[in-house]
DSSP file (Angstrom, degrees, kcal/mol; ACC not computed):
  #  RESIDUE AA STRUCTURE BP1 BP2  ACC     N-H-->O    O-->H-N    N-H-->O    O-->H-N    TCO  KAPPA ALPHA  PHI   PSI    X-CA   Y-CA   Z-CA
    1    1 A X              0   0    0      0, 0.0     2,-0.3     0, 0.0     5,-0.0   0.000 360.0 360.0 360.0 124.7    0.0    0.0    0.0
    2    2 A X    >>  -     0   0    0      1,-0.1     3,-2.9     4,-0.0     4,-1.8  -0.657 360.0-101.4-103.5 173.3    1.4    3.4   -0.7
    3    3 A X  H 3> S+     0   0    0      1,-0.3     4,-0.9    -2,-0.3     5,-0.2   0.587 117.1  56.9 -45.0 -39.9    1.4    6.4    1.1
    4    4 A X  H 3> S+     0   0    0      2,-0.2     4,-0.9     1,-0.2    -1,-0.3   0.848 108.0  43.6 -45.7 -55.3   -1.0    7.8   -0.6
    5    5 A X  H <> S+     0   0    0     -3,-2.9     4,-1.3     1,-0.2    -2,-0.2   0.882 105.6  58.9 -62.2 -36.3   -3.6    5.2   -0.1
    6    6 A X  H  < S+     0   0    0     -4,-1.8    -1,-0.2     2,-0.2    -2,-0.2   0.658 111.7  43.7 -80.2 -15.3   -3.0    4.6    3.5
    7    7 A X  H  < S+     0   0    0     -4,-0.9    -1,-0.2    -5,-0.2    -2,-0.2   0.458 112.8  54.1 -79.3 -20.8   -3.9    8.5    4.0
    8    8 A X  H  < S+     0   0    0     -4,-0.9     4,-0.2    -5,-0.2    -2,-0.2   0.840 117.9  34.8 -72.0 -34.2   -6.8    8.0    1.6
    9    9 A X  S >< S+     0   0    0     -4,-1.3     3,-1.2     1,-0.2     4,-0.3   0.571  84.4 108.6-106.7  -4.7   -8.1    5.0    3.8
   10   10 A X  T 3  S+     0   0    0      1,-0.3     4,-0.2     2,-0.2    -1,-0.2   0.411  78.0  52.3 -81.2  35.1   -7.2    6.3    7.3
   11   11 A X  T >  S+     0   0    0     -3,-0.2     3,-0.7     1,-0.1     4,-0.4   0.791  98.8  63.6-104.9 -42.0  -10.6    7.0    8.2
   12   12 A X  T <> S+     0   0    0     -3,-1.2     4,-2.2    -4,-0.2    -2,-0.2   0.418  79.9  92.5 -59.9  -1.8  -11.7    3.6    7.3
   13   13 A X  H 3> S+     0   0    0     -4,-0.3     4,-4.3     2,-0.2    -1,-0.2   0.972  79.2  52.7 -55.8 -41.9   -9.3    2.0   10.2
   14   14 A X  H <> S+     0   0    0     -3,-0.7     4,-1.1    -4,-0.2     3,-0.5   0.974 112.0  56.6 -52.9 -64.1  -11.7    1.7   13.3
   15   15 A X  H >> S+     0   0    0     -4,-0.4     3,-4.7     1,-0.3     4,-0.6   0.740 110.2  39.8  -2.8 -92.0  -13.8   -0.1   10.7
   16   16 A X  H 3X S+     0   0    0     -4,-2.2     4,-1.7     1,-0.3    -1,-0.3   0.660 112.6  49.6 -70.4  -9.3  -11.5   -2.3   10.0
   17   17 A X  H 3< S+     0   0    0     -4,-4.3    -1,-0.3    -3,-0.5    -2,-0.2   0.165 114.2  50.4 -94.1  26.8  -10.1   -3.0   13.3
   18   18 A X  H << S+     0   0    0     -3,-4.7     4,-0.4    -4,-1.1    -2,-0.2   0.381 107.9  51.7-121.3   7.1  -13.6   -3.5   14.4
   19   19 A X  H  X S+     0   0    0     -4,-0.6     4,-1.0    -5,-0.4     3,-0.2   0.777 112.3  47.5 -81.2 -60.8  -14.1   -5.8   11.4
   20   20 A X  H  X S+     0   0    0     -4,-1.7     4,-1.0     1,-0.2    -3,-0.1   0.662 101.8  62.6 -72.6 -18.3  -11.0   -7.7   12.5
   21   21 A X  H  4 S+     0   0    0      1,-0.2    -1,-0.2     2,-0.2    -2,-0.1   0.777 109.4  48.0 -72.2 -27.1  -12.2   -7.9   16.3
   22   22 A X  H >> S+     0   0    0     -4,-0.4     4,-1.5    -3,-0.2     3,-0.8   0.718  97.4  59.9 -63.8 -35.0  -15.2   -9.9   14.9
   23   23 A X  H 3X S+     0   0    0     -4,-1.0     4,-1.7     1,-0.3    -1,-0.2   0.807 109.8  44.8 -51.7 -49.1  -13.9  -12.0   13.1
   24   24 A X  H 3< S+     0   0    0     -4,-1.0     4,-0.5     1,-0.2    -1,-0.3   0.126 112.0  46.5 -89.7  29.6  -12.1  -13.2   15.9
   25   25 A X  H <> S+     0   0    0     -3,-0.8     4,-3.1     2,-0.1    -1,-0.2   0.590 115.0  53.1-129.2 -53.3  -14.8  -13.3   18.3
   26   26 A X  H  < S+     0   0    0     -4,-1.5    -2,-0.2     2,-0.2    -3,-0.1   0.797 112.9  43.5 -70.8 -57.6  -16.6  -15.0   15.2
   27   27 A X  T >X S+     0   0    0     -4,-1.7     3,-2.2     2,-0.2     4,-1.7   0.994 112.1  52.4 -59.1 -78.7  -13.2  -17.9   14.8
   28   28 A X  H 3> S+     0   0    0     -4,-0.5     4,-1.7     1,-0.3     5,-0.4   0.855 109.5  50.9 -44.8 -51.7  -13.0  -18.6   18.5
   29   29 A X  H 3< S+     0   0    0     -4,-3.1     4,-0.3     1,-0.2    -1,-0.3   0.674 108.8  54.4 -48.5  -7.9  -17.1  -19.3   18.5
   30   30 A X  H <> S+     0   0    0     -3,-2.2     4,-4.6    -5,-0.2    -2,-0.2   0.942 114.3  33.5 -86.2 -59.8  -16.7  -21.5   15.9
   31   31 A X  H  < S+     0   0    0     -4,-1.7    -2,-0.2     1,-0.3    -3,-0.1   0.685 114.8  53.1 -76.4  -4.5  -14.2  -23.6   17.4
   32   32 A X  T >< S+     0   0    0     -4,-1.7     3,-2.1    -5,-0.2    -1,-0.3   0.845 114.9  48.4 -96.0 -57.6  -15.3  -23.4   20.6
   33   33 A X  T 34 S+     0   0    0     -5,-0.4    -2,-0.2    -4,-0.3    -3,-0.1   0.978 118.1  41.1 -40.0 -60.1  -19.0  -24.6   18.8
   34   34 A X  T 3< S+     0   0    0     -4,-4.6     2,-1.1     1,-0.1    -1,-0.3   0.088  83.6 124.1-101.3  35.6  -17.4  -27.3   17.0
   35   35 A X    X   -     0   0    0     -3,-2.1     3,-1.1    -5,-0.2     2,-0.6  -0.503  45.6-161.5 -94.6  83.4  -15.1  -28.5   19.7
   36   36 A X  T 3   +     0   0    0     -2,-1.1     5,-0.1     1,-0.2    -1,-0.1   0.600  67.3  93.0 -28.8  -9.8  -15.8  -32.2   20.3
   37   37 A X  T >> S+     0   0    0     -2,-0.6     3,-2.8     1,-0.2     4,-2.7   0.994  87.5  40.5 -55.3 -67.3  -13.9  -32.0   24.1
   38   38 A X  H <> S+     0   0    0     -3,-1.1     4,-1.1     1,-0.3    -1,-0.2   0.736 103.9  59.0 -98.9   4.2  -16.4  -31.4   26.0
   39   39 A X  H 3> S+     0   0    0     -4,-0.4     4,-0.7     2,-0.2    -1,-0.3   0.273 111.4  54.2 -57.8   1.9  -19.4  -33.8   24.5
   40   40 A X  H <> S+     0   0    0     -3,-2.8     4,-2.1     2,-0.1    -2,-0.2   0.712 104.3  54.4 -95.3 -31.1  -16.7  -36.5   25.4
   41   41 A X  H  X S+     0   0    0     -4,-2.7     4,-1.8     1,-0.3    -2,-0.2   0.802 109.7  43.7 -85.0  -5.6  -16.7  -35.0   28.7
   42   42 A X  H  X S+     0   0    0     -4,-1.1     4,-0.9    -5,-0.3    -1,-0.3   0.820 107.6  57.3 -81.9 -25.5  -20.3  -35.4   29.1
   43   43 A X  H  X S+     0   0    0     -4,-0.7     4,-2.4     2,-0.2    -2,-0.2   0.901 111.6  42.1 -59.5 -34.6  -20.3  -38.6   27.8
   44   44 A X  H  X S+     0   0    0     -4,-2.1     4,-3.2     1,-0.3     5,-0.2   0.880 114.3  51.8 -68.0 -32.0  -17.6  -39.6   30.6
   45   45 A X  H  X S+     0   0    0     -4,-1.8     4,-0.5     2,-0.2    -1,-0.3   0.753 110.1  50.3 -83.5 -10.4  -19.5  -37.6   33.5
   46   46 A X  H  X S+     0   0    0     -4,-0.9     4,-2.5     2,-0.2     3,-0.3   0.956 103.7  56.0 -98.3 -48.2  -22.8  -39.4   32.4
   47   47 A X  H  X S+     0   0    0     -4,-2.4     4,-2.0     1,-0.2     5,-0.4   0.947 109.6  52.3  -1.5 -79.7  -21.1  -43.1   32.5
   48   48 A X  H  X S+     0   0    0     -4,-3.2     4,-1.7     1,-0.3    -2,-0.2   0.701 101.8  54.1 -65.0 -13.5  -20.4  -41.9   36.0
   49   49 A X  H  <>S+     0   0    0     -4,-0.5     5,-2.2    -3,-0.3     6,-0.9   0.981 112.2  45.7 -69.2 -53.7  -24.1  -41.0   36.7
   50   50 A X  I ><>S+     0   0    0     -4,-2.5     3,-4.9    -3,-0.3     5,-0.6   0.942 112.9  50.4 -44.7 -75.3  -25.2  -44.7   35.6
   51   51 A X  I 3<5S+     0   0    0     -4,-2.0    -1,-0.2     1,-0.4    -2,-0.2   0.788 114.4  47.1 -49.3 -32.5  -22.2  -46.3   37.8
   52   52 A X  I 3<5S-     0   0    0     -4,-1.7    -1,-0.4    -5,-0.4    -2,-0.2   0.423 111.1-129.4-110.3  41.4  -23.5  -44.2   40.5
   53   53 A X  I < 5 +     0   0    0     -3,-4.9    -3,-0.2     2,-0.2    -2,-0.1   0.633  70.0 127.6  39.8  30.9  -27.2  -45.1   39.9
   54   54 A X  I   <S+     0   0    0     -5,-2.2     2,-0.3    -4,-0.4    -4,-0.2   0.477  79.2  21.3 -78.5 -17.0  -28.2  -41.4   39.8
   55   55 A X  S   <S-     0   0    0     -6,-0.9     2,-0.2    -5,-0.6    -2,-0.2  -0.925  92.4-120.0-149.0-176.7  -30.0  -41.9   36.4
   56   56 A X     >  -     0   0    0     -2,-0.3     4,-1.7    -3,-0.1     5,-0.2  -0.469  35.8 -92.0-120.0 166.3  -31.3  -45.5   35.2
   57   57 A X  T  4 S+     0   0    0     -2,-0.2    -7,-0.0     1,-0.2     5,-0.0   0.762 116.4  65.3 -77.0  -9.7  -30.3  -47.2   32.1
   58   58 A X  T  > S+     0   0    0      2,-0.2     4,-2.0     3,-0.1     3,-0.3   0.884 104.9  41.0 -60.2 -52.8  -33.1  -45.7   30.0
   59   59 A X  H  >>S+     0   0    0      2,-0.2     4,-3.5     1,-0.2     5,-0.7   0.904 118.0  48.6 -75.8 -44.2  -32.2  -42.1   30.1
   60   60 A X  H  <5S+     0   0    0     -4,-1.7     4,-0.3     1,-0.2    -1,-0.2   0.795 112.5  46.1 -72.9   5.4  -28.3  -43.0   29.7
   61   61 A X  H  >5S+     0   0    0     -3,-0.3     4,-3.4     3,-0.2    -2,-0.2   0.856 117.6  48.1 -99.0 -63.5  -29.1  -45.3   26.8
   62   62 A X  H  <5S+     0   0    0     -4,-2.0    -2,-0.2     2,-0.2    -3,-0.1   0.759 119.7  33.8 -28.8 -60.4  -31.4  -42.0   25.7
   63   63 A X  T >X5S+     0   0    0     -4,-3.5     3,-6.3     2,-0.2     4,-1.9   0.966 114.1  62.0 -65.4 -55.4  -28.4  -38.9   26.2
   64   64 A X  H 3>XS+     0   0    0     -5,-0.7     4,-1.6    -4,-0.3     5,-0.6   0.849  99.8  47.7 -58.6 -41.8  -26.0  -41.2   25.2
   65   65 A X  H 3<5S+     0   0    0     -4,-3.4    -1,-0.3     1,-0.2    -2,-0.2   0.819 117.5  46.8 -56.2  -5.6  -27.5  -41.6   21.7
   66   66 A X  H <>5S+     0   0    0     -3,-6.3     4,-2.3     2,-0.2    -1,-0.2   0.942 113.7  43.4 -85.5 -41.2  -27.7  -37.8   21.5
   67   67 A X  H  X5S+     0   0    0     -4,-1.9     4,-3.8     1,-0.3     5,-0.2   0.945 115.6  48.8 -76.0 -47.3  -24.2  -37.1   22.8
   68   68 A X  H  X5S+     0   0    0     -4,-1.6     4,-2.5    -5,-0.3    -1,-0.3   0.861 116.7  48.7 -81.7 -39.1  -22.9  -40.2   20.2
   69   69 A X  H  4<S+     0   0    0     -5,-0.6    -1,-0.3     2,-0.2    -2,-0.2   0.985 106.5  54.0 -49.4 -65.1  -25.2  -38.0   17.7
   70   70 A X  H >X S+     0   0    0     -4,-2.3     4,-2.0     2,-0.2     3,-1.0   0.950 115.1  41.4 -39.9 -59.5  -23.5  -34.7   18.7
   71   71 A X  H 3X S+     0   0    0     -4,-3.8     4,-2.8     1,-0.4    -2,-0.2   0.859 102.4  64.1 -80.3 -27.2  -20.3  -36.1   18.0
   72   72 A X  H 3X S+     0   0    0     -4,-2.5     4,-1.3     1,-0.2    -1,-0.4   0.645 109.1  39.8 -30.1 -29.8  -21.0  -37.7   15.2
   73   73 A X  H <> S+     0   0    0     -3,-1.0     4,-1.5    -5,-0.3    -2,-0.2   0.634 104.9  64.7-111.4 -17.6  -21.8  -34.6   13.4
   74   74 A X  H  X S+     0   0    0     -4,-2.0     4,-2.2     2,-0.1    -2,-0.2   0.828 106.1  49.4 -55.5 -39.5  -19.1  -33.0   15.0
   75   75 A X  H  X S+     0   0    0     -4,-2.8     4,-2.1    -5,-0.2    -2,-0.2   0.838 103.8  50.6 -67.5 -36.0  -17.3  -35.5   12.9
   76   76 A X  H >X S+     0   0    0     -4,-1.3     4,-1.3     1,-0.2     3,-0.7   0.998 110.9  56.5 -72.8 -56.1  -18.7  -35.2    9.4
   77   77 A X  H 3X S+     0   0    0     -4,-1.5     4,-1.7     1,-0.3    -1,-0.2   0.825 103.4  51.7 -58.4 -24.7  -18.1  -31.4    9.8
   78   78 A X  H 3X S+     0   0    0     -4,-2.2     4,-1.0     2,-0.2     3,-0.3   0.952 109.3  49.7 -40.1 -57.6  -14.8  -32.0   10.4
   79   79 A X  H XX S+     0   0    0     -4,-2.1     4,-1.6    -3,-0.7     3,-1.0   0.816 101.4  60.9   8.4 -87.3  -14.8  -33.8    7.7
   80   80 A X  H 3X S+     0   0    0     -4,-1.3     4,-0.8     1,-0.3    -1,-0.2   0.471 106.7  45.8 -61.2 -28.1  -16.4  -31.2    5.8
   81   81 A X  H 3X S+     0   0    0     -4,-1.7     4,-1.4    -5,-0.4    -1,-0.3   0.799 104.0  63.1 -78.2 -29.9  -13.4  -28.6    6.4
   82   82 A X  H << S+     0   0    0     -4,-1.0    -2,-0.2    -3,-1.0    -3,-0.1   0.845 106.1  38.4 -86.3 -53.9  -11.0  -30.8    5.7
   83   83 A X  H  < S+     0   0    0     -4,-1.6    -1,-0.2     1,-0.2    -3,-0.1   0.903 117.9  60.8 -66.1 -51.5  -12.1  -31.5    1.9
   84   84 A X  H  <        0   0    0     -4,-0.8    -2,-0.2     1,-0.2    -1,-0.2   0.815 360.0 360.0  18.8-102.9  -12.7  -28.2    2.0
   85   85 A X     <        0   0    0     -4,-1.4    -1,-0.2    -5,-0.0    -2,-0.1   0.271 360.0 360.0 -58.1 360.0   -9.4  -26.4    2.8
């Protein structure tokens, strides 16, 4: 960029460094969205619920097909970036 431009455009900065703060508020949600961690860690803490006969085997047969669901679909989008990229 020459000098010129960058005096042409310096009104537009806040813009764009509020453009760029979004983005990255935007990135972090994403991964944070599509971060498979902590559906594993519900799957583990809900295991522990059964073992400690706090829920019955109906409802953990029930979440776990959601959570197993979740991650599943966590997976295809992975996936889906991957080919992608």
């Amino acid at each position: 960029m020459g000098l010129l431009t960058q005096l042409l455009t310096l009104p537009l900065a806040p813009v764009r460094g509020t453009v760029w703060v979004l983005d990255q508020v935007l990135l972090t949600a994403e991964r944070e969205y599509y971060d498979p961690a902590p559906v594993r860690e519900e799957l583990a803490a809900l295991e522990q619920q059964l073992l400690d006969g706090s829920i019955g085997p109906d409802e953990f047969d029930s979440r776990e097909d959601e959570l197993l669901d979740r991650l599943e679909w966590l997976e295809a989008h992975r996936q889906r970036l991957r080919t992608d990229s």
